[in-house]
C-alpha positions in Angstrom: -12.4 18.4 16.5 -14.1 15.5 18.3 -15.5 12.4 16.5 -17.4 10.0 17.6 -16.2 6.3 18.5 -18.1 3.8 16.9 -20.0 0.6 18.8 -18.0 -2.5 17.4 -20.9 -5.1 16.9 -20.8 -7.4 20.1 -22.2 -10.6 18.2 -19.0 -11.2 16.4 -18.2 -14.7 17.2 -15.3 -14.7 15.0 -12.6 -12.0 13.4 -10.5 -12.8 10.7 -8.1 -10.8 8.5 -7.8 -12.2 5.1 -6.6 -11.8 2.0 -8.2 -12.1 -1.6 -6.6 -13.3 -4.4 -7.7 -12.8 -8.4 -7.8 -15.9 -9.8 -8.1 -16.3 -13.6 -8.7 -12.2 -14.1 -9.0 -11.6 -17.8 -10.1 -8.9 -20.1 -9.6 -5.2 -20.9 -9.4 -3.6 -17.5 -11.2 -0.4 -19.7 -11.1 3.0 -19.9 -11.9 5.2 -17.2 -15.7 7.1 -17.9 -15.9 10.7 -17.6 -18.9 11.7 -16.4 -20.4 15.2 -18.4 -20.8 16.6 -14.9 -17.6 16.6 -13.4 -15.8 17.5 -16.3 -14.7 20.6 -15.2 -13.4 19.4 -11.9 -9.8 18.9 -11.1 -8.8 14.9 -12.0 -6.1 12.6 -11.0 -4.4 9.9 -13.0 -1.7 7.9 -11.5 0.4 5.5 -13.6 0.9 2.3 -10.4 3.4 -0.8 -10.7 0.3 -2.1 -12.8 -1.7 -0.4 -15.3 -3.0 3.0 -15.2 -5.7 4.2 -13.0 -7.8 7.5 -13.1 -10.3 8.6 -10.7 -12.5 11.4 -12.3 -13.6 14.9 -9.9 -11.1 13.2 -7.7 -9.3 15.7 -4.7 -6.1 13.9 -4.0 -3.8 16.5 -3.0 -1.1 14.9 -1.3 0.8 12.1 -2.4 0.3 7.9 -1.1 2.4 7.4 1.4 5.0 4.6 0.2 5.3 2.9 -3.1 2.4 1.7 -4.7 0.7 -1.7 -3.5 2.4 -0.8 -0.1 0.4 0.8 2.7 2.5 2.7 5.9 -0.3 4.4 7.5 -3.5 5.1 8.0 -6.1 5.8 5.3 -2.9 5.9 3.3 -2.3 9.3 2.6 -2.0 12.0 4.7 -5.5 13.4 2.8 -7.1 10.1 4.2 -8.7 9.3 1.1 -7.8 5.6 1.2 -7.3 5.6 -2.5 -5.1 3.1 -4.0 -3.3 3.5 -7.5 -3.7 -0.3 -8.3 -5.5 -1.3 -11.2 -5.6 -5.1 -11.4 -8.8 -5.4 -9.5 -11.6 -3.9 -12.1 -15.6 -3.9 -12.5 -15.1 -6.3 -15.1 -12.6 -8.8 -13.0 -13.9 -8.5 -9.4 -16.7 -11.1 -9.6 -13.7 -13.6 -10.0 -12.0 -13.0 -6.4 -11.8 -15.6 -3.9 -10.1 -16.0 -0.5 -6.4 -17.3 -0.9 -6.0 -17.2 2.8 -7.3 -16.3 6.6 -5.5 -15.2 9.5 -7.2 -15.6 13.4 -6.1 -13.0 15.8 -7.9 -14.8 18.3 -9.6 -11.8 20.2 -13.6 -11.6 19.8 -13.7 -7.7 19.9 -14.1 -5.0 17.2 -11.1 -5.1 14.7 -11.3 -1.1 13.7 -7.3 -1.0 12.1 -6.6 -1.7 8.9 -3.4 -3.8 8.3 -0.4 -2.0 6.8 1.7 -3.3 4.0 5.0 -2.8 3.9 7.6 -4.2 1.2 6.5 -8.6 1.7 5.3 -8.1 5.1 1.7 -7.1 6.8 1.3 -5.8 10.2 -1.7 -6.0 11.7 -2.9 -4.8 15.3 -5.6 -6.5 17.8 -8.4 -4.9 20.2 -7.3 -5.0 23.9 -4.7 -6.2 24.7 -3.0 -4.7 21.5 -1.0 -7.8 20.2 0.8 -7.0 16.9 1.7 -9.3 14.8 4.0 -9.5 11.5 2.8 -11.9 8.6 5.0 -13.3 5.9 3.4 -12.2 2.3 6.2 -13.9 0.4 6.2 -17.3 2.0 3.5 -19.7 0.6 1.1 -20.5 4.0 2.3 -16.8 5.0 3.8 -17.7 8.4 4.4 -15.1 10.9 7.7 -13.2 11.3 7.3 -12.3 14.7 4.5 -11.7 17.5 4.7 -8.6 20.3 2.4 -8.7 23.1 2.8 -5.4 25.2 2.1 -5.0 28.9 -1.3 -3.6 28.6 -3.3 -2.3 32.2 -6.2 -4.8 32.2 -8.2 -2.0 33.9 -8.4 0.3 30.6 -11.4 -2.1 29.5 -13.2 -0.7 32.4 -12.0 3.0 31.3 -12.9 2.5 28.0 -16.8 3.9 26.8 -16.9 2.0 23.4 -15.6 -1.3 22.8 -12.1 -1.9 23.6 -11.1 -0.9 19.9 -7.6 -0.4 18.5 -7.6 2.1 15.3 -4.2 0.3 14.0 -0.6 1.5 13.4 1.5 3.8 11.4 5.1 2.6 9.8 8.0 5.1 9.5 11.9 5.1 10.3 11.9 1.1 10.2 9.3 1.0 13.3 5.7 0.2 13.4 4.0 3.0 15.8 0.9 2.4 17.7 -1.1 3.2 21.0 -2.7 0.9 23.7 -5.5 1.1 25.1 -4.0 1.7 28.6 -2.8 5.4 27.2 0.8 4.2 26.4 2.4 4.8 22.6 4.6 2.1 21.7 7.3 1.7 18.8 8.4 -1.6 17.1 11.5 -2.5 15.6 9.5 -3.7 12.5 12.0 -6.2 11.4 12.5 -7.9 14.4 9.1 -7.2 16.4 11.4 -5.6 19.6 10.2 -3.0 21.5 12.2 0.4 20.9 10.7 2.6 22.8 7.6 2.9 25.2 6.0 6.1 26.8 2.6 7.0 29.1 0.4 9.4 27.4 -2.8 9.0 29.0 -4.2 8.8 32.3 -6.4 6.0 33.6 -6.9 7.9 36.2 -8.5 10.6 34.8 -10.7 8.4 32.2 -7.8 8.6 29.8 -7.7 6.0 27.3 -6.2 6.0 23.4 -7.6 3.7 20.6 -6.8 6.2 17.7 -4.1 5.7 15.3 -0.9 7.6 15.2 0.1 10.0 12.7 4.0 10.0 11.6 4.9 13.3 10.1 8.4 14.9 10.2 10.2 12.8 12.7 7.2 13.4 15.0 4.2 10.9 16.2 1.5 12.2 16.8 -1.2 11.3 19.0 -4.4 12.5 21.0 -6.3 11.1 23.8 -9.9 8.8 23.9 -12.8 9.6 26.8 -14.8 12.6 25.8 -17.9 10.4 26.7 -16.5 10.5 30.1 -15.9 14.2 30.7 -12.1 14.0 29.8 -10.4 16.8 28.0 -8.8 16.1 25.3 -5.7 16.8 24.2 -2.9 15.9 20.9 0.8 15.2 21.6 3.4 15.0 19.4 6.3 13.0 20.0 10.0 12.4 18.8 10.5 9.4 16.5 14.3 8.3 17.9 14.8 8.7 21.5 17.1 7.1 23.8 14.8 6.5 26.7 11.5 6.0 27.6 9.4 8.8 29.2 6.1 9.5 30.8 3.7 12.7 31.9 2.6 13.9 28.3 3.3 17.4 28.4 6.3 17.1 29.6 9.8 17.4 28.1 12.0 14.6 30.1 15.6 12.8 28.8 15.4 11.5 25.4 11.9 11.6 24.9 10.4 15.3 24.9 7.3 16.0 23.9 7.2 17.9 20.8 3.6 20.0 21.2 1.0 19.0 23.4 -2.7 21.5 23.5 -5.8 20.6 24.6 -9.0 19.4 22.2 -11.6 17.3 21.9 -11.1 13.6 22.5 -10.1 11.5 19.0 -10.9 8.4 17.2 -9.0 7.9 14.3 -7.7 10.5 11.2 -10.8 11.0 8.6 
């Protein structure tokens, strides 16, 4: 299946992740409205750390990845439906939101990834060149736990046909997993912000690059290639979570790191 990248805007001048806090929320949070239309439909109703929320016609079939009010990968289910069970945040309440606090990453490029959330901590992932960075959720001024900039081939900007776009990061087995633009999947020790492993995927070479985000699913990461604007095939790889060594050539099975799968396909962007 190949989707098609997106054109981050190029007049950003700045980028900042924030977050929103509810300040004097009160009132009913209400009852869920059934609409005569749906009523047939399959529903879902979720009972989250707060409240109860129900979604009406909705098609959730898998369950949220993580406890609720956490969020370990992308979209964060494996359905992509970006639904969250929280039910603090209602029509009635949301006009009273302000910004608590701002984070810079610094880099003036299109910020595709959404941060993950997991236990007191957010990880969030820059644009070329792929800095990662742990914030501190608990502490008041939310300081950062720890920074990890990778080595990152300056000449994947060139490489690259739509911005130099990162689609985030998936969390599983203790490790934050994501791919730089330069066609190399990377997995941090997401306590301390080490490295644990690092492997080539893609090939500049070829017009390779990768600025989707990774899938985690039974011990494997999985992953797919970038460049179908420039005539490259694509192609999906799945890879082992724990390995001993680092590894390269996707497609190939060398010590500690074997490829799990690899085929060929179109070129990807991110899950939908």
């Amino acid at each position: 299946m190949t989707l098609v990248q997106k054109m981050a805007g190029s007049s950003a001048i700045a980028v900042m992740i924030g977050c929103a806090a509810m300040l004097a929320c009160k009132g009913d949070p209400g009852s869920a409205r059934t609409d005569s239309t749906t009523a047939s439909e399959p529903s879902v109703t979720s009972t989250a750390a707060v409240g109860t929320a129900s979604a009406s016609g909705a098609r959730i079939a898998v369950a949220h990845a993580g406890p609720a009010g956490e969020w370990q990968m992308p979209a964060g289910d494996y359905a992509s439906s970006r639904y969250s069970e929280l039910a603090s945040i209602t029509p009635q309440n949301v006009g009273n939101l302000k910004v608590s606090w701002a984070f810079s990453t610094g880099v003036l490029r299109g910020h595709e990834g959404q941060p993950l959330v997991v236990g007191n901590t957010m990880y969030v992932v820059t644009p070329y060149p792929n800095v990662s960075y742990a914030i501190d959720l608990a502490t008041a001024g939310q300081p950062l736990k720890w920074k990890f900039r990778p080595d990152n081939a300056q000449q994947a900007i060139g490489r690259a046909c739509c911005d130099v776009v990162n689609r985030g990061a998936a969390y599983a087995d203790g490790k934050i997993f994501y791919n730089l633009l330069d066609g190399h999947t990377i997995a941090i020790d997401a306590a301390t912000g080490n490295q644990v492993w690092r492997t080539q995927m893609g090939d500049l070479s070829r017009g390779e690059t990768i600025t989707m985000a990774p899938i985690v699913v039974k011990g494997k990461v999985i992953v797919g290639s970038s460049g179908g604007e420039m005539g490259v095939r694509g192609w999906i790889a799945a890879l082992e979570i724990v390995q001993l060594t680092s590894a390269s050539a996707p497609g190939r099975a060398t010590p500690g790191r074997p490829a799990a799968a690899r085929c060929g396909v179109g070129s990807h962007t991110t899950p939908v």
